[in-house]
C-alpha positions as CSV (number, residue, x, y, z in Angstrom):
1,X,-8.9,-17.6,-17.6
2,X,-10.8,-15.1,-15.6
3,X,-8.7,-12.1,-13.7
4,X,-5.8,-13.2,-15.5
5,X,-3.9,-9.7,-14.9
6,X,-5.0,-9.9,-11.0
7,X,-4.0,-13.6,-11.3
8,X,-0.6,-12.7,-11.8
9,X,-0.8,-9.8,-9.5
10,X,-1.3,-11.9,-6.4
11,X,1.5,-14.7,-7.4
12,X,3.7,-12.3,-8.0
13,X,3.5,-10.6,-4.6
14,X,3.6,-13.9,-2.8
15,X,6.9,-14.6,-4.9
16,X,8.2,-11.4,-2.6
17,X,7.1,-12.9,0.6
18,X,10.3,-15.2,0.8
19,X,12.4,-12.3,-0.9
20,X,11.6,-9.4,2.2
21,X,12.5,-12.3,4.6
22,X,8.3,-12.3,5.5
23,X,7.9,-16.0,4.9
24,X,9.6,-19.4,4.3
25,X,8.6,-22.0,2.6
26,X,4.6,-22.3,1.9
27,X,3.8,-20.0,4.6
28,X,1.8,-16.5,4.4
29,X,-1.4,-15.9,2.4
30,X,-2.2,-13.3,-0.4
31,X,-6.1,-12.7,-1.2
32,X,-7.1,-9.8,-3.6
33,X,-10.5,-8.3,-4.4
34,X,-11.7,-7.0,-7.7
35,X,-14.3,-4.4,-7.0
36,X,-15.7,-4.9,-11.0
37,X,-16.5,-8.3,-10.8
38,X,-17.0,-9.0,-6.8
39,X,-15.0,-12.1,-7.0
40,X,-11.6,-13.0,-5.2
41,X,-8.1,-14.1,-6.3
42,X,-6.5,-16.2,-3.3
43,X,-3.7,-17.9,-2.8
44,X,-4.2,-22.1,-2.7
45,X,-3.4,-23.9,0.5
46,X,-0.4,-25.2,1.0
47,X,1.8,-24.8,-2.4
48,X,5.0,-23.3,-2.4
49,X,4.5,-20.5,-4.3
50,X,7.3,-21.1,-7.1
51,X,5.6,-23.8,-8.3
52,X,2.6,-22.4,-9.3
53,X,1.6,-20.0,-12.1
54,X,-0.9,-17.8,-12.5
55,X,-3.6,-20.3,-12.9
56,X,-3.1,-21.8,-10.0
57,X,-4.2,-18.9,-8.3
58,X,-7.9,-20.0,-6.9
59,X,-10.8,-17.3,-7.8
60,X,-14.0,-17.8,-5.9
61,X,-16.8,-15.4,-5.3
62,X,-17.6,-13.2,-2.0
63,X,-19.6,-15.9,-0.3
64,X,-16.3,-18.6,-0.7
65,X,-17.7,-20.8,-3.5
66,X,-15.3,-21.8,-6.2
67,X,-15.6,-19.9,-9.4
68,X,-12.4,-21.1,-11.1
69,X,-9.6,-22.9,-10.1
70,X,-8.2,-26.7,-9.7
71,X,-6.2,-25.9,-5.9
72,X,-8.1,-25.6,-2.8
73,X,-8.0,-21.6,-1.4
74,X,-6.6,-20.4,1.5
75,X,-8.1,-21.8,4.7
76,X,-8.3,-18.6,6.4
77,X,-10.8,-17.2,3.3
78,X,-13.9,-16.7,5.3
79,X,-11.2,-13.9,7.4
80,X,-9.7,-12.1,4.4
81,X,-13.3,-11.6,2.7
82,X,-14.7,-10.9,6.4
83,X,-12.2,-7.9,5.5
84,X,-13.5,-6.7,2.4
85,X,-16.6,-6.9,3.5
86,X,-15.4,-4.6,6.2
87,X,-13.8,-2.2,4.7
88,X,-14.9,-0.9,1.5
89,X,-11.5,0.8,1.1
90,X,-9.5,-2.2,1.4
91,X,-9.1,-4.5,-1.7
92,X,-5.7,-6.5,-0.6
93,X,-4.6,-8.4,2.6
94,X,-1.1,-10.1,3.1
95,X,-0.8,-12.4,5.7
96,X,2.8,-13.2,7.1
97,X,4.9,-14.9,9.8
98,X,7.9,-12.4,9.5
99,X,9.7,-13.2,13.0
100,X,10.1,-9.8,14.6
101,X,6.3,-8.6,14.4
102,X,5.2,-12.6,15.0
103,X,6.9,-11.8,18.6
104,X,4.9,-9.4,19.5
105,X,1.6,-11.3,18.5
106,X,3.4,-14.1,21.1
107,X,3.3,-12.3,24.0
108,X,0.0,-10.8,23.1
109,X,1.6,-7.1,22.4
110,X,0.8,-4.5,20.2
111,X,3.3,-2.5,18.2
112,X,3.2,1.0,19.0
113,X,4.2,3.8,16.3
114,X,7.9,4.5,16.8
115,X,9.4,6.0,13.4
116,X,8.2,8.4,10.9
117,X,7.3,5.9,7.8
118,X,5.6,3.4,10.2
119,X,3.2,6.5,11.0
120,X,3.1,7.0,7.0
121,X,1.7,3.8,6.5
122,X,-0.2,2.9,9.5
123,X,-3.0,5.1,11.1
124,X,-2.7,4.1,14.6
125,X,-0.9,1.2,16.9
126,X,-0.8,-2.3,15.5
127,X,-3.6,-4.2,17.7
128,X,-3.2,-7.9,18.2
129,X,-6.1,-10.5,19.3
130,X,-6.0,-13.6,21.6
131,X,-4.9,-16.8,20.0
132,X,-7.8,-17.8,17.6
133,X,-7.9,-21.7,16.4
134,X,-8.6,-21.5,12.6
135,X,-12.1,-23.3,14.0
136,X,-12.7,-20.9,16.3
137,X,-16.0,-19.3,15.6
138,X,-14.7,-16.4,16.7
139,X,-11.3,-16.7,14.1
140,X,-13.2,-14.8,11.1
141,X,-14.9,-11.7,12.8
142,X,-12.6,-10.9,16.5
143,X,-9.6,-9.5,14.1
144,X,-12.0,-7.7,11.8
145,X,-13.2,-6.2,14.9
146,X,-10.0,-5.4,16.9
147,X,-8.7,-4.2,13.5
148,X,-11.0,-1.4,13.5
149,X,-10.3,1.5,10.9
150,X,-6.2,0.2,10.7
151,X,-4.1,-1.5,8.5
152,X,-2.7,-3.9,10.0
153,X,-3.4,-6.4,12.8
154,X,-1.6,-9.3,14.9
155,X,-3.0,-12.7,14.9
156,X,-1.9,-14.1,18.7
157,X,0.4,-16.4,18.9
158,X,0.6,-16.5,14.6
159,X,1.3,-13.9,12.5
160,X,0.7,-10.9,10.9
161,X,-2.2,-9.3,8.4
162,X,-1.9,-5.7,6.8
163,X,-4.6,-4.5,4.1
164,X,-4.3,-1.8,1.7
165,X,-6.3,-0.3,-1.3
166,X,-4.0,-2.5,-3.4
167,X,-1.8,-5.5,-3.3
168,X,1.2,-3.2,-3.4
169,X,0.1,-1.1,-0.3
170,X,-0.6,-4.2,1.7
171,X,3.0,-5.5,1.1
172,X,5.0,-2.4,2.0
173,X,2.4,-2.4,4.8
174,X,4.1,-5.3,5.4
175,X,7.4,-4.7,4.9
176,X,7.3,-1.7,6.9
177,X,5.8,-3.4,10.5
178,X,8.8,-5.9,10.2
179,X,11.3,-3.3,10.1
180,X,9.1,-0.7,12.4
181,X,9.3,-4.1,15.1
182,X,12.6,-5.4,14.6
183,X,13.8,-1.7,15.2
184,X,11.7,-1.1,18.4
185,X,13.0,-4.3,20.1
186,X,16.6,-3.0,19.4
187,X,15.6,0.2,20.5
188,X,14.2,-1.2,23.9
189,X,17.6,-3.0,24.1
190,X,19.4,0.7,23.9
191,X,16.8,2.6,26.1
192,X,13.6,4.0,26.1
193,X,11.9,3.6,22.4
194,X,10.4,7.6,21.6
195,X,6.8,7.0,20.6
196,X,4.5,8.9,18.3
197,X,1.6,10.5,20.0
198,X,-2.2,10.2,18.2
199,X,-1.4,13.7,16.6
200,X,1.8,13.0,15.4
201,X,0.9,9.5,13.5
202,X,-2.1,11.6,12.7
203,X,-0.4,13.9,10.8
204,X,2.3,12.1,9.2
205,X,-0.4,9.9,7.8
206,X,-2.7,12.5,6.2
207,X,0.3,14.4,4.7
208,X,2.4,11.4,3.2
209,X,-1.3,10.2,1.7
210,X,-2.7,13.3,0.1
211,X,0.9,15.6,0.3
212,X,3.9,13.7,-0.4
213,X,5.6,12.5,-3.3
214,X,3.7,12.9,-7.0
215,X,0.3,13.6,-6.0
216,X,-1.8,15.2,-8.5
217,X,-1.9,19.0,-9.2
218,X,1.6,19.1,-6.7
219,X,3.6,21.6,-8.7
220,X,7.5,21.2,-8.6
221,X,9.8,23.3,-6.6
């Protein structure tokens, strides 16, 4: 079985879709890419994902042909390779419908940077695009495009995508705009939500990525 390791990388982070409250059911995507091999590990269409083992996963090549697999991929692939394509960075997207960020992306909002770890994971605001058809012609490059140099975008009137270098990043990415938009619509409940200028989210980015925690050469104390 080919990308067996990466295989069981992707079905287990879909598992934790339902678990962080991001999904229900057979909803949300997770696509990985393998920089060694240029191929793709996606998530089939339509499965509930604890049904499925690792083989089910569906691995197909860059240009969306089939490589190995017996389930039909996501039907949003020619979008999550658009990505990788993209960004050379980026080798993970999760794509959700977790109810407070899916809000915003209804009445065609962006989320702004309001709290410290939102700025830690996320570069600038969170964009989102018009409502694209999945046959819009437009549906596999417009969010590539509004995306920009970010992690994270929201499909109008559908859901949400973050990316990160790996699987993990993209789902705390995840995780994290959820909470970051559930808290800023209880904030506008309260008052006025406080938000991060450019320099603020700038800094808090570049420090928690090359400063914090146990980066290499930190010494302790």
């Amino acid at each position: 079985m080919l990308l067996e390791a990466l295989r069981q990388e992707v079905l287990q982070t879909a598992m934790l879709l339902p678990k962080f409250g991001l999904v229900w059911m057979a909803g949300g995507t997770i696509c990985a890419h393998d920089p060694e091999t240029n191929l793709v590990v996606v998530t089939p269409s339509g499965l509930p994902y604890d049904e499925l083992g690792p083989e089910d996963m569906t691995v197909t090549d860059m240009a969306m042909n089939l490589v190995e697999g017996k389930y039909r991929p996501s039907v949003a692939l020619n979008l999550w390779t658009g990505f990788f394509r993209a960004r050379p960075d980026v080798h993970a997207v999760v794509h959700t419908h977790s109810p407070h960020a899916s809000a915003f992306s209804v009445v065609g909002e962006s989320i702004p940077i309001i709290t410290e770890t939102q700025a830690n994971w996320f570069n600038r605001s969170i964009p989102v695009t018009p409502y694209l058809s999945i046959e819009d012609e437009r549906f596999a490059t417009l969010p590539i495009e509004i995306l920009g140099d970010g992690f994270a975008v929201l499909l109008g009137q559908h859901g949400v995508i973050t990316l990160g270098e790996t699987l993990k990043q993209a789902l705390e990415r995840a995780v994290t705009l959820e909470e970051a938009a559930q808290t800023y619509t209880v904030a506008k409940i309260i008052g006025t939500p406080q938000q991060f200028s450019a320099a603020m989210v700038k800094n808090s980015f570049e420090y928690y990525h090359t400063r914090y925690g146990q980066k290499p050469g930190r010494k302790a104390g």
